[in-house]
N, CA, C and O of each residue as an XYZ file, in Angstrom:
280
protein
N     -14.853     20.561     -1.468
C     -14.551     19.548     -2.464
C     -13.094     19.712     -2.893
O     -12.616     20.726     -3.403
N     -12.315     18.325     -2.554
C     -11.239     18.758     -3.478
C     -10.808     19.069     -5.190
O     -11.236     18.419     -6.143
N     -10.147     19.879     -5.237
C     -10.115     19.794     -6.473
C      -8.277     19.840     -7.338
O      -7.230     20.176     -6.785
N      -8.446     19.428     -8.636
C      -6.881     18.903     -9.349
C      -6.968     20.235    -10.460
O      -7.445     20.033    -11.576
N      -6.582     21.298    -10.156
C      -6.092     21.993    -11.133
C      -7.699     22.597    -11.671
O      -8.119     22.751    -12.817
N      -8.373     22.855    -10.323
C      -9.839     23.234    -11.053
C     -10.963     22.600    -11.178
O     -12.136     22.932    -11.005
N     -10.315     21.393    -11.587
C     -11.239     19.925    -11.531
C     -11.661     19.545    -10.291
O     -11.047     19.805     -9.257
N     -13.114     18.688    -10.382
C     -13.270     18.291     -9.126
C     -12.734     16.974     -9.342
O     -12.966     16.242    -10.304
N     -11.712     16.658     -7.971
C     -11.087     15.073     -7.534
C     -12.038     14.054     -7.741
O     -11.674     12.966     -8.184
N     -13.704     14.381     -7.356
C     -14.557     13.336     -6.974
C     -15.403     12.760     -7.810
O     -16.207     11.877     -7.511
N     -15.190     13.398     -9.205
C     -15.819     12.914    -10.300
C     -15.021     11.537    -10.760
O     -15.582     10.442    -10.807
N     -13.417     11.785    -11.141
C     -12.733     10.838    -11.364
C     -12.826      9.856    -10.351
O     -13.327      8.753    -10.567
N     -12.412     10.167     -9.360
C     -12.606      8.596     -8.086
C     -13.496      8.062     -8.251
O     -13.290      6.866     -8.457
N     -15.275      8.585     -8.288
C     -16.171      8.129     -8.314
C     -15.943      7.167    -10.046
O     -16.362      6.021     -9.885
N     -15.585      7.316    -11.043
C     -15.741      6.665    -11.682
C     -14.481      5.153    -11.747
O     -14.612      4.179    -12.488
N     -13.460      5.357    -10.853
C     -12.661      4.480    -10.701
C     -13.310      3.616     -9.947
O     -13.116      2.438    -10.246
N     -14.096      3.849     -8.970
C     -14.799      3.108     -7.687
C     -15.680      2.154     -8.751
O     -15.445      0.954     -8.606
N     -16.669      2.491     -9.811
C     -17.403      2.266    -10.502
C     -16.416      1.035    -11.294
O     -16.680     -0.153    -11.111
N     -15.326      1.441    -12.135
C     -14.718      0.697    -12.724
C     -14.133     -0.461    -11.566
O     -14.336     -1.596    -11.998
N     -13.796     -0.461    -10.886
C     -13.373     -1.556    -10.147
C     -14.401     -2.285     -9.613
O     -14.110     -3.478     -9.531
N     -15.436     -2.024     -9.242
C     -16.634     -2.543     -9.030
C     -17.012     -3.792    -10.329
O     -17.043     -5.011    -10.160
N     -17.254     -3.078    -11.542
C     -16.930     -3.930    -12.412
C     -16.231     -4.997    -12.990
O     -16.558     -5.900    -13.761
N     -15.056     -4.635    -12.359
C     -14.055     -5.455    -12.515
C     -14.145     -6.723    -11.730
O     -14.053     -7.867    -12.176
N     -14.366     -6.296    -10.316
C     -14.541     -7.116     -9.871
C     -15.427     -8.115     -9.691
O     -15.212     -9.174     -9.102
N     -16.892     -7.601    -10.444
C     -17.998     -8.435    -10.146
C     -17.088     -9.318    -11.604
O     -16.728    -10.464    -11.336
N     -16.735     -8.771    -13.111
C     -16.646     -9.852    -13.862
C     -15.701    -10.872    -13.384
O     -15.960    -12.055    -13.604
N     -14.299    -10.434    -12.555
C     -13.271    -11.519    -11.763
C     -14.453    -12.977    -11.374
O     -14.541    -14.116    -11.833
N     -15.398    -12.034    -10.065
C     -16.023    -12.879     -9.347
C     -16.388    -14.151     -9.958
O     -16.238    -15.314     -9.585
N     -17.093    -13.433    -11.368
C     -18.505    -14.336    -12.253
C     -17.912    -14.946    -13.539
O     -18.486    -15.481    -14.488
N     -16.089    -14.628    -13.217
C     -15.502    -16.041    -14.425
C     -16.127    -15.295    -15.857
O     -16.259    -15.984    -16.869
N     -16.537    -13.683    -15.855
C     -16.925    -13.285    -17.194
C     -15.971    -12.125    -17.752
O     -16.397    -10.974    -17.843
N     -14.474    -12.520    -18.176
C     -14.063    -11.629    -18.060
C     -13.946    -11.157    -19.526
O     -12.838    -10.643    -19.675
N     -14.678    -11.136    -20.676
C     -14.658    -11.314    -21.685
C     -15.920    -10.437    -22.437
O     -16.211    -10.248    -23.618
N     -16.629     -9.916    -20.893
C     -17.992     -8.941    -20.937
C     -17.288     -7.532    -21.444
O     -16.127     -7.132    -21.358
N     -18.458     -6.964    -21.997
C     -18.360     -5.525    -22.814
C     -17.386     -4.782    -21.803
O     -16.309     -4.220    -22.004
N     -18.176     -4.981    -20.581
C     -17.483     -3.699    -20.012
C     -16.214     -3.925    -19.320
O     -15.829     -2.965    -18.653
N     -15.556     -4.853    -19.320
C     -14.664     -5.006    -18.745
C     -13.738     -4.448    -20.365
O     -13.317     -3.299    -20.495
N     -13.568     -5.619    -21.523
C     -13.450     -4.936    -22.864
C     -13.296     -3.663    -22.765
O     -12.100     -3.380    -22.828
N     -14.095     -2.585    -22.614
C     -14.860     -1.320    -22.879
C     -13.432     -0.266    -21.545
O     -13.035      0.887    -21.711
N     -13.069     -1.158    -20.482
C     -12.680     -0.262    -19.894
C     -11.358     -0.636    -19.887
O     -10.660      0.171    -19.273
N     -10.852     -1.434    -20.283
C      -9.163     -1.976    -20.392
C      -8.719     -1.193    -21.575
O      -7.615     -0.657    -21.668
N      -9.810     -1.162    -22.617
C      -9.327     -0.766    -23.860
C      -9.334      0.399    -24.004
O      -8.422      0.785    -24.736
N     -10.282      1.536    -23.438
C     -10.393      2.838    -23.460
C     -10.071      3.898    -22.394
O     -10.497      5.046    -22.518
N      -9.374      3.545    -21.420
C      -8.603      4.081    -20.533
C      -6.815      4.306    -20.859
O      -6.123      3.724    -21.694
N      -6.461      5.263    -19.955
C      -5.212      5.800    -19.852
C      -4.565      4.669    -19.706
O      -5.006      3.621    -20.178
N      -2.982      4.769    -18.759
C      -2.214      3.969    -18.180
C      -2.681      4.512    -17.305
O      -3.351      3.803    -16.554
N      -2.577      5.874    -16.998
C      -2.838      6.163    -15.351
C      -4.136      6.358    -14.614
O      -4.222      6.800    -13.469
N      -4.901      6.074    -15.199
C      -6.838      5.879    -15.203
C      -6.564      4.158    -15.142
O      -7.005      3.694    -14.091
N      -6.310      3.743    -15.505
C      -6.131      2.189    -14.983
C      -5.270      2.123    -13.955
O      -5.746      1.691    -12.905
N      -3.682      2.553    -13.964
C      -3.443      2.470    -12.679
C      -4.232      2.672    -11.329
O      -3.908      2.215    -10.233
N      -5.452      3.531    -11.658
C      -5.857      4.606    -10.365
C      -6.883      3.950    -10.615
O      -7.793      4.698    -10.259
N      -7.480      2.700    -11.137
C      -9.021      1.826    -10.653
C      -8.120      0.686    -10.266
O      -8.538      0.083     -9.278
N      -6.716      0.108    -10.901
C      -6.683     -1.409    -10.333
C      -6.307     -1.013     -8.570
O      -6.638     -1.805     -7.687
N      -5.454      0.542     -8.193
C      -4.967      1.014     -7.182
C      -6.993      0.932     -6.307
O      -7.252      0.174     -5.372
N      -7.711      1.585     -6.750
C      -8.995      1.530     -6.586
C      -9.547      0.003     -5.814
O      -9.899     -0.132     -4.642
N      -9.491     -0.966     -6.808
C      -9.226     -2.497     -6.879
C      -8.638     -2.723     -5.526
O      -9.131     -3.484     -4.694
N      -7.769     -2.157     -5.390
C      -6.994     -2.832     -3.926
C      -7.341     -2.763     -2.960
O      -7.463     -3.682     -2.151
N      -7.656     -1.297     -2.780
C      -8.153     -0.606     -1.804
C      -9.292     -0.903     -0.941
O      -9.430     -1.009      0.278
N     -10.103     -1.008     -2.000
C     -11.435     -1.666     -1.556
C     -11.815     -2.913     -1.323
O     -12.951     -3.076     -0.877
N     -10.788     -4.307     -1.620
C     -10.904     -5.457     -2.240
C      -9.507     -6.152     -1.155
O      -9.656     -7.232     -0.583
N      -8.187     -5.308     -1.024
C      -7.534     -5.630     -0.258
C      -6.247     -6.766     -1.005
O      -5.360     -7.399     -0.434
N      -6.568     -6.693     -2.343
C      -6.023     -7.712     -2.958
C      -5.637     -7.050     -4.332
O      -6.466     -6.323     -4.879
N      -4.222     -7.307     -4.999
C      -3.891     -6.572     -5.952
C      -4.774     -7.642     -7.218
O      -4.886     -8.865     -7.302
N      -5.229     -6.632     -7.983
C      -5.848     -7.415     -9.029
C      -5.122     -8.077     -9.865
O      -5.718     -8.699    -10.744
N      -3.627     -8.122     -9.818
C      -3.105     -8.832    -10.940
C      -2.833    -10.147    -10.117
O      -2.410    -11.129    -10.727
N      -3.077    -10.221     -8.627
C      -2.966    -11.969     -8.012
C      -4.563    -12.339     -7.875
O      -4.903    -13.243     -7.112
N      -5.204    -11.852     -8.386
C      -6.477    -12.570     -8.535
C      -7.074    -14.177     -9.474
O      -6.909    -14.054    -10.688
N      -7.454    -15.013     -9.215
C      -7.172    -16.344    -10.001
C      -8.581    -15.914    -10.443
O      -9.273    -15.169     -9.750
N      -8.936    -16.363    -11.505
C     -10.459    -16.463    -12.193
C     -10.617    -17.940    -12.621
O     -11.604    -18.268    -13.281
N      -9.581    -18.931    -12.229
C     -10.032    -20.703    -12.344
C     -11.269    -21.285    -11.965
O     -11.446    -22.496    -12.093
């Protein structure tokens, strides 16, 4: 397992994977105004958001800030 100073790497990823998942289902479903999207813009780092919208890309292929929700 890798690990950051002791820490395991795979706890955090796994919860970025999670957060972008989210993200993206509210993009999808035009709900972007749901708790948890709220819940995770507002209570995250800069660099815990950098490292789910980076997450976001990765998996999705598309930077989340050119995403349209029209």
């Amino acid at each position: 397992m890798d690990t950051n100073n002791g820490h395991p790497v795979h706890c955090v990823r796994q919860t970025e994977v999670e957060f972008s998942d989210q993200l993206s289902e509210a993009i999808r479903e035009k709900q972007l105004q749901r708790d948890e999207v709220v819940r995770i813009i507002s209570t995250r780092s800069k660099s815990q958001l950098r490292a789910t919208f980076q997450q976001y890309k990765e998996d999705r292929g598309t930077d989340i800030g050119k995403v349209r929700s029209d």
